[in-house]
NULOVO-102421 format. One line per field, with one value per residue (C-alpha): x, y, z. Coordinates in steps of 0.05 Angstrom, whole numbers, padded with zeros to 5 digits. Example, Ala and Ser with C-alpha at 12.3 -4.5 7.8 and 13.67 -1.06 7.14 Angstrom:
! NULOVO-102421
x	c(00246, 00273);
y	c(-00090, -00021);
z	c(00156, 00143);
! end
This chain:
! NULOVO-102421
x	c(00207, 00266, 00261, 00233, 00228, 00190, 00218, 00181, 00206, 00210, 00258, 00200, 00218, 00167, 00196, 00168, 00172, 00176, 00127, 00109, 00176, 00232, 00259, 00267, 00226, 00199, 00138, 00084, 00055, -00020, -00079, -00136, -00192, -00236, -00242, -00243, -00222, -00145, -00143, -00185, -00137, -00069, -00089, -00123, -00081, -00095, -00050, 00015, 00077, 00038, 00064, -00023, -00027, -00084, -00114, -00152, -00110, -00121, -00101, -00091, -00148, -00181, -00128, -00119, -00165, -00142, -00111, -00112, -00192, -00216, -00287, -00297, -00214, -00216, -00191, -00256, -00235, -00184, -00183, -00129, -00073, -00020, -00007, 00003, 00020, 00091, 00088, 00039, 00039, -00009, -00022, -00021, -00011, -00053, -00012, -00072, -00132, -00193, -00244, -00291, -00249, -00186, -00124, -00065, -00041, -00032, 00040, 00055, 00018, 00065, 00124, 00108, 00085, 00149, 00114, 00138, 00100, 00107, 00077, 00072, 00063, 00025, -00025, -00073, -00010, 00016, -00047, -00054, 00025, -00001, -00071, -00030, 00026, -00001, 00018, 00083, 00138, 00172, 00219, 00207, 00279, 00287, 00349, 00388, 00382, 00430, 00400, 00372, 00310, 00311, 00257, 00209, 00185, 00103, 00078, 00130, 00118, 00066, 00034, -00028, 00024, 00052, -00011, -00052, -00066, -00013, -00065, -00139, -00176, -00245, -00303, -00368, -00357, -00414, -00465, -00515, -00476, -00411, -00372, -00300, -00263, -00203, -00158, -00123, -00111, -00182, -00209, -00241, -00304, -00311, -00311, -00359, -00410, -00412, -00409, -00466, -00507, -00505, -00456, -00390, -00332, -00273, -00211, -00160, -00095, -00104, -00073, -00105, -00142, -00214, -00254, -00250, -00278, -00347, -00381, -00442, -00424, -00348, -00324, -00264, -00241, -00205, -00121, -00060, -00018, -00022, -00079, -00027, 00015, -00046, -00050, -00058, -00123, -00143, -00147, -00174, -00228, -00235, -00235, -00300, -00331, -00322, -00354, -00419, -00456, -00440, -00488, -00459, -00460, -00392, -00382, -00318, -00290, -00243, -00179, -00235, -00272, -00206, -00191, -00260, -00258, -00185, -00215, -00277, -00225, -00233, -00171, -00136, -00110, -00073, -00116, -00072, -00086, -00134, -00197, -00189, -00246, -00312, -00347, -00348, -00406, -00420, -00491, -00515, -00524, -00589, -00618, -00623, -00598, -00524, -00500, -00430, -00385, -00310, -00265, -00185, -00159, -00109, -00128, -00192, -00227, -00237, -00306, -00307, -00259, -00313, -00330, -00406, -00449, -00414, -00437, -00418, -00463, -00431, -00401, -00360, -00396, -00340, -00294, -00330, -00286, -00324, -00335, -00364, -00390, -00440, -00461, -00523, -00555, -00509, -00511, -00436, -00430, -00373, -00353, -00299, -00312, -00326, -00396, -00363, -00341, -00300, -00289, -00340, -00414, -00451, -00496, -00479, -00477, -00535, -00498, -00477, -00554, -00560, -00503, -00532, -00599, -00568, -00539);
y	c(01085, 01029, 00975, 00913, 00852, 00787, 00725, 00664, 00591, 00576, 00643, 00690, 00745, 00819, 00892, 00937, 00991, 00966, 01004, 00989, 00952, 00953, 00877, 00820, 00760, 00685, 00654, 00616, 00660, 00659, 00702, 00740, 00760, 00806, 00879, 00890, 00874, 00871, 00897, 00840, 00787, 00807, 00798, 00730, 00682, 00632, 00673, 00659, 00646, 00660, 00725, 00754, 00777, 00821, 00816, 00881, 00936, 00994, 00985, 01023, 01075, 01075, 01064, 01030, 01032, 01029, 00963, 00988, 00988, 00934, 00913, 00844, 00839, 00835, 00880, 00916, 00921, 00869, 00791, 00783, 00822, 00830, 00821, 00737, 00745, 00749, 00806, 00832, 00844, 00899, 00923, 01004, 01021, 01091, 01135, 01174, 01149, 01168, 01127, 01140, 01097, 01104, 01121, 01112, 01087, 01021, 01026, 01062, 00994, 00945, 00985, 00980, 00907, 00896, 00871, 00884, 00898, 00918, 00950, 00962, 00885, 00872, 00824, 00788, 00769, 00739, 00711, 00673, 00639, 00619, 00584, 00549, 00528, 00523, 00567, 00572, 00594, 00664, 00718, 00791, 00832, 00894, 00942, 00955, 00896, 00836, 00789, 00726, 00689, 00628, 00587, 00549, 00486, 00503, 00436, 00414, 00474, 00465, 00538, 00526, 00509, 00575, 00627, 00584, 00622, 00599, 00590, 00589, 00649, 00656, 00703, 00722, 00693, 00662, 00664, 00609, 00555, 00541, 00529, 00505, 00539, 00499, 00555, 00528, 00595, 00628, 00698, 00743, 00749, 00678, 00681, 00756, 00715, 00667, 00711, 00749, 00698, 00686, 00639, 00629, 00626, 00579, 00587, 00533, 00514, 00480, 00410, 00415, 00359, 00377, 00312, 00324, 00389, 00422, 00446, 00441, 00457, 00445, 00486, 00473, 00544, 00559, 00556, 00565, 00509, 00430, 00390, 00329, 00374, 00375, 00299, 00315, 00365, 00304, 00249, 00290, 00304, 00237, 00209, 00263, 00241, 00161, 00161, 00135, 00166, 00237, 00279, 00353, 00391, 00405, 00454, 00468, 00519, 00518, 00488, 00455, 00422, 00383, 00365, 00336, 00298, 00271, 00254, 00218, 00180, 00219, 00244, 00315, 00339, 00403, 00450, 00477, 00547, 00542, 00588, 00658, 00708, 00736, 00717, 00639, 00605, 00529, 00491, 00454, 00385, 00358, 00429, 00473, 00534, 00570, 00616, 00667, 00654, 00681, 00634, 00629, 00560, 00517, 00448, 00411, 00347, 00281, 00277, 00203, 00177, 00201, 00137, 00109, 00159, 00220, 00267, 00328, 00378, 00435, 00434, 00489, 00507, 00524, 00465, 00410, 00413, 00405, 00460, 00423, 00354, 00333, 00272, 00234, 00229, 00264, 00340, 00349, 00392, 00434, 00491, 00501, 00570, 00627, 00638, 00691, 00721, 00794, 00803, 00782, 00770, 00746, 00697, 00628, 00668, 00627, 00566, 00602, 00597, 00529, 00512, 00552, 00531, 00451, 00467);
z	c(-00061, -00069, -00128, -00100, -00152, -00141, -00146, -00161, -00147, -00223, -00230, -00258, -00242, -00226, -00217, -00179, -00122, -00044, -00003, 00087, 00115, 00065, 00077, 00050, 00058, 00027, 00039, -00006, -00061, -00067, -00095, -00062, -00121, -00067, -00085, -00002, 00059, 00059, 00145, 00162, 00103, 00122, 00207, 00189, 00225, 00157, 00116, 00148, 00117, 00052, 00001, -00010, -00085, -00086, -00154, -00145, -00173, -00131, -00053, 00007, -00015, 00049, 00099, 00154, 00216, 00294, 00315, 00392, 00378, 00422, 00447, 00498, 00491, 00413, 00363, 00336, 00269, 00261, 00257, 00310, 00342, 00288, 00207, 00203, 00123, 00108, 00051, 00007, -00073, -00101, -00177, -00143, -00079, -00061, -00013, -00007, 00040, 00059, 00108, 00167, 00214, 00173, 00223, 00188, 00120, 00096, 00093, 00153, 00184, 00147, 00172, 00242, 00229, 00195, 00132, 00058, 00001, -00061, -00116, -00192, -00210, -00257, -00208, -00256, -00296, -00238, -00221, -00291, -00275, -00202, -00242, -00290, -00251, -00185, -00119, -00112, -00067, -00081, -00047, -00042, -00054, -00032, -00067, -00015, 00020, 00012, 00051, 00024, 00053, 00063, 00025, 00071, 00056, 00065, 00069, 00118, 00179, 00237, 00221, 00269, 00325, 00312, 00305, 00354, 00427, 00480, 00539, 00562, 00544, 00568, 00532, 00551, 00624, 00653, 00597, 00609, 00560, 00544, 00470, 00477, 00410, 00390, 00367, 00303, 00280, 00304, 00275, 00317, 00294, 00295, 00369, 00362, 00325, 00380, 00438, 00407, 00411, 00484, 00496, 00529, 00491, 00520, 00480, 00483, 00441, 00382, 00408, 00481, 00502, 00515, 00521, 00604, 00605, 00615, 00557, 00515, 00446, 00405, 00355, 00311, 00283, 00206, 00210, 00165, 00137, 00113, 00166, 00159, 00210, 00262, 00287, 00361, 00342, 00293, 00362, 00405, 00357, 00331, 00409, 00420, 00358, 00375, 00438, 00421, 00475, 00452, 00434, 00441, 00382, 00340, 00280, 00249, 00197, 00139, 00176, 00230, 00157, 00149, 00217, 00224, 00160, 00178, 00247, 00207, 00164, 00104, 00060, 00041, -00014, -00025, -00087, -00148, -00123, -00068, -00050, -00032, -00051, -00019, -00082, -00084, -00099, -00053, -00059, 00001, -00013, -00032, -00049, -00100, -00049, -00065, -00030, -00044, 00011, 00035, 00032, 00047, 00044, 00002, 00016, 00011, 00027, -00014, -00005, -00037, 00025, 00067, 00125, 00136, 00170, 00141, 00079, 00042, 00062, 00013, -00048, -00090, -00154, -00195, -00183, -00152, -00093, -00018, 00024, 00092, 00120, 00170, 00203, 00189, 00250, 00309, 00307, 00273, 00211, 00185, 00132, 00082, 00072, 00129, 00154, 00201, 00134, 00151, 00104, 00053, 00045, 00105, 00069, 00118, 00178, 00200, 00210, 00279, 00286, 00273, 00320, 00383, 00376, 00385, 00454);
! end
């Protein structure tokens, strides 16, 4: 293995060994506290342009599983088609693997995905600097490799126009009624937990206009990158939502939350370190019920700028911070966290009940 180091905006500075695509790259450094799940994180379209610390220290024990698996033209085992994080930063990387559906390693994956990582970094060190100081942007170096980077500005860069799908995809064709998915960055088994539920699936890009077409349910999906960037997603959701004759149900997740709440004339602010776990616990409003969600997101609502006729409807029990809305009396509600979870626990999967059985 080469030397890699990690570089952090404020000149910290992490040795360690490069392991997958020996490169260099920038991006956004952030933390991921789940002990699983880093096939279905690094191909979550929410991660990109982000550097994943995985605060976990051993990874790559059980491998990597097909990403030419598909079932109803989705990767089976995958949250979309490629790796959308920009590098990865591990505590020990294991060369050896051993899974059921394992097919090849972890690194071999991040060399064909051209992906860095590295390893030997002391990741819950790291992890302490990003809580006290706030996520931060960083480059990974590889020896070898003169190249510099050059430092995005994160805040600045339309990420859902980038992972969002180019064109109309249709799933579940014909099913007996129709969800239109507004793809701000969608994972797969957000549109599996619909499809299984009997409906059809209409994928469309995240700033297509969708107020003229058929459909019986809406569904904003989760997405990478500051909501300020979205504002043609925002109209054309606020233009649905101010027709006062409209009755269709609308759900959204994570990035759809925030595009809602912008669209309901609520506020966004950008978290110190942001959310990204499968062990977070949120309380629905106005109940004594928790529940331990997955959740990947740096930015949050203002649940106090929040217009007549609109309430939180979860809240994060270790900050305070909101984690969904819904309107009082038109069948609109939305999620911070991930319902769909994959990975994480599958506690809020019935909120895909609650949205079928509206249609």
């Amino acid at each position: 293995m080469k030397k890699a180091t990690l570089i952090l905006d404020d000149g910290t500075r992490f040795e360690g060994e490069s392991f997958g695509y020996e490169g260099n790259v920038a991006g956004e450094v952030v933390f991921n506290t789940a002990m699983t799940g880093y096939p279905e994180s690094l191909t979550d379209p929410s991660y990109a342009g982000q550097l994943m610390v995985l605060t976990y220290p051993l990874i790559g024990n059980y491998g990597v599983p097909s990403t030419e698996d598909t079932e109803d033209g989705l990767e089976r085992f995958m949250e979309s088609d490629r790796i959308y994080a920009s590098g990865i930063i591990v505590s020990d990387y294991s060369e050896c693997y051993s899974h059921w559906n394992a097919h090849e390693s972890l690194s071999d994956w991040l060399k064909r995905e051209k992906v860095p990582g590295i390893t030997g970094v002391d990741t819950r060190w790291l992890t302490q600097i990003l809580r006290e100081h706030g996520v931060m942007m960083g480059r990974i170096i590889v020896e070898g490799d003169s190249s510099v980077p050059a430092m995005p500005d994160y805040n600045d860069i339309n990420y859902v126009d980038i992972v969002s799908t180019p064109g109309i995809k249709v799933y579940n064709e014909g099913a007996p009624k129709r969800v239109v998915l507004v793809d701000c960055g969608a994972k797969n088994n957000i549109i599996r937990c619909l499809t299984r539920r009997g409906v059809e699936v209409v994928r469309v890009p995240w700033n297509h206009d969708f107020n003229d077409m058929e459909f019986d349910g809406l569904f904003i999906s989760n997405g990478p990158g500051n909501p300020e960037a979205c504002d043609a997603a925002v109209n054309n959701i606020r233009k649905f939502i101010s027709n006062p004759d409209e009755k269709r149900p609308l759900m959204g997740i994570c990035m759809g939350n925030q595009l809602l709440s912008k669209a309901a004339g609520a506020t966004i602010y950008k978290l110190k370190y942001g959310h990204r776990s499968h062990n977070q616990p949120v309380r629905m409003e106005g109940s004594d019920r928790c529940f331990i969600t997955s959740q990947n997101h740096g930015f949050a609502v203002d649940p106090s700028t929040l217009k007549e006729g609109w309430k939180p409807y979860f809240t994060n029990m270790n900050d305070g911070s909101n984690e969904g809305i819904r309107h009082e009396s038109r069948p609109w509600f939305s999620s911070q966290f991930h319902p769909e979870a994959s990975g994480g626990p599958v506690d809020t999967e019935f909120l895909f009940d609650d949205f079928i059985n509206l249609l």
